[in-house]
C-alpha positions in Angstrom: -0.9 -17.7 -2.9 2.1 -15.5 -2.4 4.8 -16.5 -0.1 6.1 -14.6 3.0 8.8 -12.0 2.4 11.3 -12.4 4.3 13.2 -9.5 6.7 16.1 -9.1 4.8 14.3 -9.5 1.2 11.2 -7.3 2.6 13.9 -4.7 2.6 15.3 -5.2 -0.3 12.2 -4.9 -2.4 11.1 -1.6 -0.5 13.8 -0.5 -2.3 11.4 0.1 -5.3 8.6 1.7 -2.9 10.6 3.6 -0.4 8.2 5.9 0.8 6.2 2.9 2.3 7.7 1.8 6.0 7.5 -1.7 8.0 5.0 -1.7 10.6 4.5 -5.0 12.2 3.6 -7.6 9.5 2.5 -5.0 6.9 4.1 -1.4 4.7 2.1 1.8 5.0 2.2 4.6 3.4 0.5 7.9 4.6 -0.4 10.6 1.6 -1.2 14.1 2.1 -3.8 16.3 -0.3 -4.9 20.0 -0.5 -8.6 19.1 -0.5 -10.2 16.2 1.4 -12.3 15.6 -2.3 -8.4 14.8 -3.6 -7.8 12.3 -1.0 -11.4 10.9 -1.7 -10.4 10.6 -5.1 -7.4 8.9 -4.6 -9.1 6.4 -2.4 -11.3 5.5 -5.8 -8.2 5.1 -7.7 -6.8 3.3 -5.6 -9.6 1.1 -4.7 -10.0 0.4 -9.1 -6.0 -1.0 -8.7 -6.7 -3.1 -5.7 -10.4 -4.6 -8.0 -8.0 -5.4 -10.8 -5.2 -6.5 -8.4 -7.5 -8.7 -6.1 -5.6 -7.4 -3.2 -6.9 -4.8 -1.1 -5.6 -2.5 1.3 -6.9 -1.2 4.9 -7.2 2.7 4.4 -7.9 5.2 7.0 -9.0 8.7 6.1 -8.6 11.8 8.0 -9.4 14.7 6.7 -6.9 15.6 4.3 -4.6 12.6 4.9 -4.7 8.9 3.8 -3.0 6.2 5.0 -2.4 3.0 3.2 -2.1 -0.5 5.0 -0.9 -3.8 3.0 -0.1 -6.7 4.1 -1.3 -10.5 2.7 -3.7 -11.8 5.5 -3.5 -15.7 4.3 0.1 -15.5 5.2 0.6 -12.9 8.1 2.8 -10.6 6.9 3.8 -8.7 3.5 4.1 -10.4 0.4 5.4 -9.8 -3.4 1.6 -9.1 -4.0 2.1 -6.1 -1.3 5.1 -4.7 -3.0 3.8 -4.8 -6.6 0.4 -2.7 -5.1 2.6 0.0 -3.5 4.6 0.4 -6.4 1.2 0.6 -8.9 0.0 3.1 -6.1 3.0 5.1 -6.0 2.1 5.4 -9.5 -0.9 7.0 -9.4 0.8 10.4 -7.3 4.9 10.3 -7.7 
């Protein structure tokens, strides 16, 4: 299990994601597409990384946006396993 990250390193490592913000004890991320088939898309993408990953993400769909939501339940709050998904999903559209 990952360990908790703390405040100050938290910040420090969404310095590799840092479109993702801090909300409460998890980063989101909210994406934006033409077509609500492109965000649905990018949900199946993402979904394959978070299957290989074993880490999976709350999303919420609306309409033409997505928004992303990690954090590491066991440990209540956001992890090195949070950081290295944001950065594989910033991948897929920066």
């Amino acid at each position: 299990m990952s360990e908790l990250l703390e405040k100050g390193d938290l910040k420090d490592s969404l310095k590799k994601c840092p479109e993702w913000e801090i909300e409460k004890n998890s980063i989101t991320r909210s994406f934006e597409f033409e077509e609500f088939m492109d965000g649905i898309d990018f949900v199946n993408n993402v979904g394959e990384i978070a299957e290989e990953a074993q880490h999976y993400p709350d999303i919420t769909i609306k309409y033409t946006k997505v928004t992303l939501k990690l954090t590491t339940h066991d440990v209540g709050g956001v992890t090195e396993l949070d950081i290295e998904l944001a950065q594989r999903v910033d991948n897929l559209v920066d």
